[in-house]
C-alpha positions as CSV (number, residue, x, y, z in Angstrom):
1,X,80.8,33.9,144.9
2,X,80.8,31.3,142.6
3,X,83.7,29.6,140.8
4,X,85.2,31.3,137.3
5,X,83.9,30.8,134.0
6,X,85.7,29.8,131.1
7,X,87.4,32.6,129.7
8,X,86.1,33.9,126.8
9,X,87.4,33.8,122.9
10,X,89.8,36.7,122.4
11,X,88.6,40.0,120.0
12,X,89.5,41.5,117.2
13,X,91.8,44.0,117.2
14,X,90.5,47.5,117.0
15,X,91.6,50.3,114.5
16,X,94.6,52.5,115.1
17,X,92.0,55.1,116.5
18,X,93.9,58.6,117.2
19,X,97.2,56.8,116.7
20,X,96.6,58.5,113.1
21,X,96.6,62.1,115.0
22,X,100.0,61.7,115.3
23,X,100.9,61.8,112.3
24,X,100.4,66.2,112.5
25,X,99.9,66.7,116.5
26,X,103.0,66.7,117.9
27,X,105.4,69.3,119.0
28,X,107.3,69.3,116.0
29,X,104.3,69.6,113.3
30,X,100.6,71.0,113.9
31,X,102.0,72.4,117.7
32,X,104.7,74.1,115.8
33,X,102.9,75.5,112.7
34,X,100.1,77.1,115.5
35,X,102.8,78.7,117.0
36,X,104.4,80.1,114.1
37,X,100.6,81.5,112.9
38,X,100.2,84.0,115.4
39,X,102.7,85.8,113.9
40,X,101.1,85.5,110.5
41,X,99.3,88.9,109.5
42,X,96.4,86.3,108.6
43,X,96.0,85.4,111.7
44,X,95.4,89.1,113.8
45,X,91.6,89.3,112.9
46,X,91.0,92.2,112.6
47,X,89.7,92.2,108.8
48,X,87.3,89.2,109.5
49,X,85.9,91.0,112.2
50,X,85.4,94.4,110.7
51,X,83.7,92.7,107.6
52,X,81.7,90.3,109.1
53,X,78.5,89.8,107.1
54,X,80.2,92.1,104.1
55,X,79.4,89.3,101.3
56,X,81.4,90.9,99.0
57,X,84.4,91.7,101.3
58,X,84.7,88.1,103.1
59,X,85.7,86.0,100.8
60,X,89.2,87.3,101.4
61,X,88.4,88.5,104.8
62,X,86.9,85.5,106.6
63,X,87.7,82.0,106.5
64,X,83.9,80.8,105.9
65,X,83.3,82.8,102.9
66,X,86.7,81.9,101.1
67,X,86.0,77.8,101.4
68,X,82.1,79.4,99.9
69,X,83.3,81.1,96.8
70,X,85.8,78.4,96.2
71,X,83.4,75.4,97.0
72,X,80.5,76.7,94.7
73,X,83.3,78.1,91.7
74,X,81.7,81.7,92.4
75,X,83.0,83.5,89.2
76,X,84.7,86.8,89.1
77,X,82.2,88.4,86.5
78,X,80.0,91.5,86.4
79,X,76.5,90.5,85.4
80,X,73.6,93.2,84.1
81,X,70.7,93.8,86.3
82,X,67.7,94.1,83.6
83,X,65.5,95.4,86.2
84,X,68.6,98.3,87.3
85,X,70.3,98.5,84.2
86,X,73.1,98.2,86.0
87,X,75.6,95.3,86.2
88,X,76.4,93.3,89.8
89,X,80.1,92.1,90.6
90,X,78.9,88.2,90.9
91,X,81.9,87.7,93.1
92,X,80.3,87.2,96.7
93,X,79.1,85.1,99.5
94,X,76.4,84.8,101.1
95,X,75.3,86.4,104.4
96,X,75.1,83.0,105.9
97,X,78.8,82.5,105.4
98,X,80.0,85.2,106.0
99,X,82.3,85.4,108.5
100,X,85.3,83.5,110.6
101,X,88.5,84.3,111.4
102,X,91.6,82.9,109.0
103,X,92.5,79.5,110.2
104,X,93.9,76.2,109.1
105,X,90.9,75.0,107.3
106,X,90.8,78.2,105.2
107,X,94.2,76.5,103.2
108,X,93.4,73.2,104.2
109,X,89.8,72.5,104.1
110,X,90.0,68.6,104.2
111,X,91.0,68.8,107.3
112,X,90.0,66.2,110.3
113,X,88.1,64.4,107.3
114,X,90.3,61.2,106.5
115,X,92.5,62.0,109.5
116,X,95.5,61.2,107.5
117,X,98.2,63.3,105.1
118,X,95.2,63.8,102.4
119,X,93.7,66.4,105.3
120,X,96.3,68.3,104.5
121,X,95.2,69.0,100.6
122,X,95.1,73.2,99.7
123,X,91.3,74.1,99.7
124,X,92.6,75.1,96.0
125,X,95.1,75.5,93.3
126,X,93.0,76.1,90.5
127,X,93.4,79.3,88.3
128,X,92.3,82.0,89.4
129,X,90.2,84.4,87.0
130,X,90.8,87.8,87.9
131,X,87.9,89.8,90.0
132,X,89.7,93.1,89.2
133,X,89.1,92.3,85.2
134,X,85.9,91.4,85.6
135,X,87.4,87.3,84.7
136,X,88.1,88.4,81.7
137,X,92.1,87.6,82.3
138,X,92.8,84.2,84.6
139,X,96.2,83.5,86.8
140,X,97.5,80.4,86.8
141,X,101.1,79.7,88.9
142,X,102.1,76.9,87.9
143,X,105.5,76.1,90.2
144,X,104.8,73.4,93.0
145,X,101.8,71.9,91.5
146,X,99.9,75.6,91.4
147,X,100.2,76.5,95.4
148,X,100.4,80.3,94.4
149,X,97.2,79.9,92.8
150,X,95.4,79.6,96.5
151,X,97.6,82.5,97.5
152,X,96.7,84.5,94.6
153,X,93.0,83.5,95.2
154,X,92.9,86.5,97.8
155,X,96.1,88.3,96.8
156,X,94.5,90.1,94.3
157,X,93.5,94.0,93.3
158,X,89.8,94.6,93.9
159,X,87.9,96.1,90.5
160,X,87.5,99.4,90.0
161,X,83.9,100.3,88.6
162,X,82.4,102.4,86.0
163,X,80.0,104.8,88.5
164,X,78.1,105.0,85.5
165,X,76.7,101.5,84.4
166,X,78.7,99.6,87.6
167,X,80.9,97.2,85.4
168,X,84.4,97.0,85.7
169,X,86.7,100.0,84.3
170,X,87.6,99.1,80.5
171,X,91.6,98.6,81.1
172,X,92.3,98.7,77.3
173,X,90.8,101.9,77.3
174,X,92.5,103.8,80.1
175,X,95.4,102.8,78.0
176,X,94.6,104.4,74.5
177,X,91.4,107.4,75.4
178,X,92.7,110.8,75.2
179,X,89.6,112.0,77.3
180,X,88.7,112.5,81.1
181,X,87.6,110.4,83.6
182,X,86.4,112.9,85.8
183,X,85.7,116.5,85.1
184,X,86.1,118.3,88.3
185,X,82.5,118.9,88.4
186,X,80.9,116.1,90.8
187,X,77.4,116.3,89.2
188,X,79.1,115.4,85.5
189,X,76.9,112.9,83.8
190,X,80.0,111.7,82.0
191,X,82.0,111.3,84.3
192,X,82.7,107.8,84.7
193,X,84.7,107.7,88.0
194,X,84.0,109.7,91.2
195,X,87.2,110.2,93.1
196,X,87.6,110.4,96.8
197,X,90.6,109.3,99.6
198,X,89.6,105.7,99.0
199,X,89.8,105.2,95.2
200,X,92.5,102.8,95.1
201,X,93.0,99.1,93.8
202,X,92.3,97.5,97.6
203,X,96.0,95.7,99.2
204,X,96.0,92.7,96.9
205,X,98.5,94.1,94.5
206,X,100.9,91.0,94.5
207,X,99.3,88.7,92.6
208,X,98.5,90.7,90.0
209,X,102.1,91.9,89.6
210,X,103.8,88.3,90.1
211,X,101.6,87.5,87.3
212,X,102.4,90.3,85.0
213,X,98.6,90.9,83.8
214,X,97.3,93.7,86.3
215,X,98.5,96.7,84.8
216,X,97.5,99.3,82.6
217,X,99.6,98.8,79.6
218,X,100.6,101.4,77.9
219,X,102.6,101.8,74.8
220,X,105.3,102.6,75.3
221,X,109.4,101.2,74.6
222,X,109.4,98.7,76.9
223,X,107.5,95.3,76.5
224,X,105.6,93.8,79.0
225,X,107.4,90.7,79.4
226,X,107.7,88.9,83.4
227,X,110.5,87.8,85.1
228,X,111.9,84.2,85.9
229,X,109.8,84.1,89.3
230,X,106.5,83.7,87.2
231,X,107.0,80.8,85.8
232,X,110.3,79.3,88.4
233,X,108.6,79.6,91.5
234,X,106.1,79.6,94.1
235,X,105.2,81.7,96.7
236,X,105.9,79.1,99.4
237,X,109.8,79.2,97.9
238,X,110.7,82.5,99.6
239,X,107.8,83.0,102.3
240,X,107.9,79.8,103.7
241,X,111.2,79.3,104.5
242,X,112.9,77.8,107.5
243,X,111.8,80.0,110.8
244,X,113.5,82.7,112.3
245,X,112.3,85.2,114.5
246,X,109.5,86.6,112.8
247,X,109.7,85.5,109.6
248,X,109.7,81.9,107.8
249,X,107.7,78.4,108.0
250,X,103.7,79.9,108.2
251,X,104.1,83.9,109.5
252,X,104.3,83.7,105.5
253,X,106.9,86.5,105.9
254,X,110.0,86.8,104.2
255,X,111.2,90.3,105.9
256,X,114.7,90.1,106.2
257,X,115.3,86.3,105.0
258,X,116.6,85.4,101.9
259,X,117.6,81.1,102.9
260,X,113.8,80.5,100.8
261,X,115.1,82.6,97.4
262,X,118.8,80.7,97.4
263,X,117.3,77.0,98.1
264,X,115.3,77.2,95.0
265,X,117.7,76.5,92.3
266,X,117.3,79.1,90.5
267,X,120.3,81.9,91.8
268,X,123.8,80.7,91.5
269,X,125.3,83.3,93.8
270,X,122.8,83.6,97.4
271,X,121.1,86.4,97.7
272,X,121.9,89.0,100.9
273,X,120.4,92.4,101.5
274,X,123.9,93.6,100.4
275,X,123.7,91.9,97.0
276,X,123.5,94.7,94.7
277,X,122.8,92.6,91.4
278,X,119.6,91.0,92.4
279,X,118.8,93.2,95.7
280,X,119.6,96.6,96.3
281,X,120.1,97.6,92.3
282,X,116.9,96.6,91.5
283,X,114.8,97.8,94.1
284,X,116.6,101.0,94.5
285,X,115.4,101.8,90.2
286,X,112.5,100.7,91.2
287,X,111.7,103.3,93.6
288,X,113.1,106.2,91.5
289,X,110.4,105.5,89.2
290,X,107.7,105.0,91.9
291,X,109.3,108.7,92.6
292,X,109.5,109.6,89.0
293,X,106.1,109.3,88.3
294,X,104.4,110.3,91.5
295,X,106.0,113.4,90.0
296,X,104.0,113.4,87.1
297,X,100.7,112.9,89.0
298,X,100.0,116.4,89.7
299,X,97.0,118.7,89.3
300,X,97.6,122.5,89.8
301,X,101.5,121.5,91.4
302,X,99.1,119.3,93.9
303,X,100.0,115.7,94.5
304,X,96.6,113.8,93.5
305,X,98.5,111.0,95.4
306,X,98.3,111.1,99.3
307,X,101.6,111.4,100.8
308,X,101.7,109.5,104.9
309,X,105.3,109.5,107.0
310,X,102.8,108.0,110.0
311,X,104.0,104.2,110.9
312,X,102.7,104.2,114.2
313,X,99.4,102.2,113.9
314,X,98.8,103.4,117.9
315,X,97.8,107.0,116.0
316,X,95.7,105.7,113.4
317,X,96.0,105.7,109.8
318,X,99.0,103.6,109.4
319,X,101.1,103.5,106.0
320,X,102.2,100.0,105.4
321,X,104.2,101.2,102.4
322,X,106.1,104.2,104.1
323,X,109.9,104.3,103.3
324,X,109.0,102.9,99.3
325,X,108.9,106.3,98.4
326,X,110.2,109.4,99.5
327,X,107.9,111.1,100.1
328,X,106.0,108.1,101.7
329,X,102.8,108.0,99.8
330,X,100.2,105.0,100.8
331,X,98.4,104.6,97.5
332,X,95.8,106.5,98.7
333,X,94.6,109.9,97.0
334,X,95.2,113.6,98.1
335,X,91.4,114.0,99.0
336,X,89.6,115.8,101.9
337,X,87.8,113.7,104.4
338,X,86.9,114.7,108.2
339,X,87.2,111.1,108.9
340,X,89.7,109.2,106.8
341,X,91.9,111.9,105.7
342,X,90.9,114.8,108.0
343,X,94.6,116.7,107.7
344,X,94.5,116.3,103.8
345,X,98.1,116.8,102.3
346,X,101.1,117.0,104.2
347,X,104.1,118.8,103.1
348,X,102.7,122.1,102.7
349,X,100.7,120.9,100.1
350,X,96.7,121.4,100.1
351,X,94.3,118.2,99.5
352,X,91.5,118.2,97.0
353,X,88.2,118.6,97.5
354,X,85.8,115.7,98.5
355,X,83.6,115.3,95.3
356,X,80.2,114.0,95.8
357,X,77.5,115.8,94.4
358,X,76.8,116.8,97.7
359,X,79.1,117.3,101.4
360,X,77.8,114.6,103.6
361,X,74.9,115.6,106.2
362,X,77.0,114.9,109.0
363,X,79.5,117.4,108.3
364,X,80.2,120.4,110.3
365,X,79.9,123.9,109.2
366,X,83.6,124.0,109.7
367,X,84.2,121.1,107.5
368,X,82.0,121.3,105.0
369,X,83.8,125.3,104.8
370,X,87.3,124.0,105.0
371,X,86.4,121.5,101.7
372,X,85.1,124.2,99.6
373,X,87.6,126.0,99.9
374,X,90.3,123.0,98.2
375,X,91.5,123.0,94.9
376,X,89.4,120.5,92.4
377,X,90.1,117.3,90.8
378,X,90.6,116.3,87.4
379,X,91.4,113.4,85.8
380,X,92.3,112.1,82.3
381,X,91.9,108.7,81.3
382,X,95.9,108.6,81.3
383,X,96.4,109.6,84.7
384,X,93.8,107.4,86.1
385,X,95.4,104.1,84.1
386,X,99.2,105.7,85.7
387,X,98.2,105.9,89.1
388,X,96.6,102.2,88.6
389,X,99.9,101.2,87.8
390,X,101.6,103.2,90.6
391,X,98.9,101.7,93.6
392,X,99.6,98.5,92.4
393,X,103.6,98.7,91.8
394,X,103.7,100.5,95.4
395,X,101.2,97.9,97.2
396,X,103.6,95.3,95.6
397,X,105.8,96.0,98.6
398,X,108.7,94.3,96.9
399,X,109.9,96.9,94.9
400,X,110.0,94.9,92.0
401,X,111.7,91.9,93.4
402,X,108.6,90.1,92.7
403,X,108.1,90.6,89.0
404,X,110.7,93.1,87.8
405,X,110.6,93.5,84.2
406,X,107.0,93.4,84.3
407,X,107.0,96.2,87.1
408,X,109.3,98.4,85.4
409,X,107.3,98.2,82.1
410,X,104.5,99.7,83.9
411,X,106.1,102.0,85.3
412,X,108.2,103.0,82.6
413,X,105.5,103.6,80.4
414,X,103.2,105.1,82.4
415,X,105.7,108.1,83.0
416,X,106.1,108.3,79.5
417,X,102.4,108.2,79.0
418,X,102.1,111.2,81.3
């Protein structure tokens, strides 16, 4: 071997390289956060598997579609088919999109991009016009620089349609028509809604209520004003608080924590669960009028609203909402299905019939006999805009903690409406 060579000139020094992952992967940060998800309800699954390739369900169901809808600026509009004569809820994905489980990049789509805090940017914050209205009304949060906005994005009411033309149900005019909805008769040509167990404004009642612009609003004695959470603060304030248990930091749950609510500046006296001012009063007059005008939704002395004591999600058709009411309804109506509602009423109480124009093929004798022999369905413009106003002041789950004034307006009215 031959003697050294002179060494050679020294080189430049390289970048930082992964030194930047550091700033979010440690044990304190990103580890941490992961953790804390799998106790978030976003991040079971379950939805984005059971509508995978459903275009018009994923973009709150599947992490894919969401970053599509918001990416493109899909609008929330109903559009008329010349060639149907029908019109087409625009808000969709596409099938190629369609799918993924809730993640990180669903919030924070920047991320692994710059490799630096800017990953960490909300997919969105921009208002958000209102699918269930057709975007004829818009949300905008505006605490912490609009962050409820991208919770809002999915944490809204799904429309209800007119069966007849397939546009979204004229609000205004739930709110002022003295006539019927639906006849009883299932082969009505005017009847512009068809009502079965699953007529109901989807789970995404929250931000329509925090707002205080999903309702039906009646006339009625009391104004539809909001509270001070509108406008004072964030979702983040009370759902992201510091961990504990279950709840806290991003399981986005605030069950049994109240450390987020008396940090914002906003309540001179914390909160507890035994504060009856700002906690127990409120809720508890909430649910005397969920009560109140569950009461008043009644055909023939049968509840048209399904009533559903069942928690255990082992048995199948789990009420989130049970214990809001008394009598533990789900938002769901009081009608006949082998599959979905199979028992009908509870509480001594018979269910209506199902009301297509036809019973399904794929009915028994047994079930197809058992239907006929349930009471029918009607429904006046009235009761459909009241129990609008009672799915989305129960699927609220706050009990007006949320929005109160705004809650109790709807509710207030509605019963007076009835």
């Amino acid at each position: 071997m031959g003697p050294s060579g002179v060494a050679g000139a020294d080189g430049k020094d390289g970048k930082d390289a992964n030194e930047t992952c550091k700033i979010c992967h440690t044990s304190t940060k990103v580890d941490m956060i992961a953790t804390q998800f799998e106790f978030s309800k976003h991040s079971y699954g379950e939805a984005a598997f059971e509508e995978s390739g459903n275009t018009g369900c994923t973009p709150c169901h599947a992490q894919e579609a969401f970053k599509y809808v918001v990416k493109n600026k899909v609008p929330a509009t109903f559009t008329l088919n010349a060639t149907t004569g029908r019109y087409v809820n625009n808000y969709a994905t596409v099938a190629t999109d369609a799918y993924g489980e809730i993640g990180c990049s669903t919030c924070h789509s920047a991320l692994h991009t710059s490799y630096a805090t800017a990953d960490l940017a909300f997919t969105t914050v921009a208002p958000v016009p209102m699918t269930m209205w057709g975007g004829t009304k818009t949300i905008d949060l505006k605490a912490d620089g609009g962050s409820s906005n991208l919770c809002v994005k999915c944490h809204q009411p799904r429309p209800f349609t007119n069966v007849l033309t397939g546009n979204v149900l004229d609000y205004v005019a739930l709110a002022t028509t003295a006539g019927v909805v639906y006849d009883g008769n299932p082969t009505g040509t005017t009847n512009i809604i068809k009502p079965s167990y699953r007529t109901h404004t989807h789970y995404g009642a929250i931000g329509a209520i925090y707002a205080g612009m999903g309702g039906v609003e009646f006339p009625g004695t009391l104004a539809y004003t909001n509270s001070a959470h509108t406008q004072a603060a964030a979702c983040v304030d009370c759902h992201m608080g510091t961990m504990a248990g279950r709840s806290g930091g991003h399981t986005f749950s605030a069950a049994g924590k109240f450390d987020g609510c008396n940090v914002t500046g906003c309540h001179t006296t914390a909160i507890t669960s035994a504060s009856t001012t700002l906690w127990k009063g409120p809720r508890d007059e909430i649910k005397l009028l969920l009560d109140n005008l569950a009461k008043k939704l009644t055909v023939g002395g049968v509840d048209i609203l399904n009533r559903n004591p069942n928690t255990n999600e082992t048995l199948g058709g789990v009420n989130l909402w049970a214990g809001i009411t008394t009598n533990n309804y789900d938002g769901y109506l009081n009608v006949y299905d082998p599959i979905t509602n199979p028992t009908g009423q509870t509480y001594n109480t018979k269910s209506f019939k199902y009301v297509a124009a036809t019973t399904p093929s794929t009915w028994t004798a047994e079930q197809k006999a058992y239907n006929d022999g349930l009471p029918v369905l009607t429904l006046s413009y009235a009761q459909m805009g009241a129990l609008i106003n009672f799915q989305l002041c129960l699927r609220d789950y706050s009990l007006g903690i949320h929005n109160f004034a705004y809650t109790k307006a709807l509710l207030t009215n509605s019963i007076a409406k009835l």
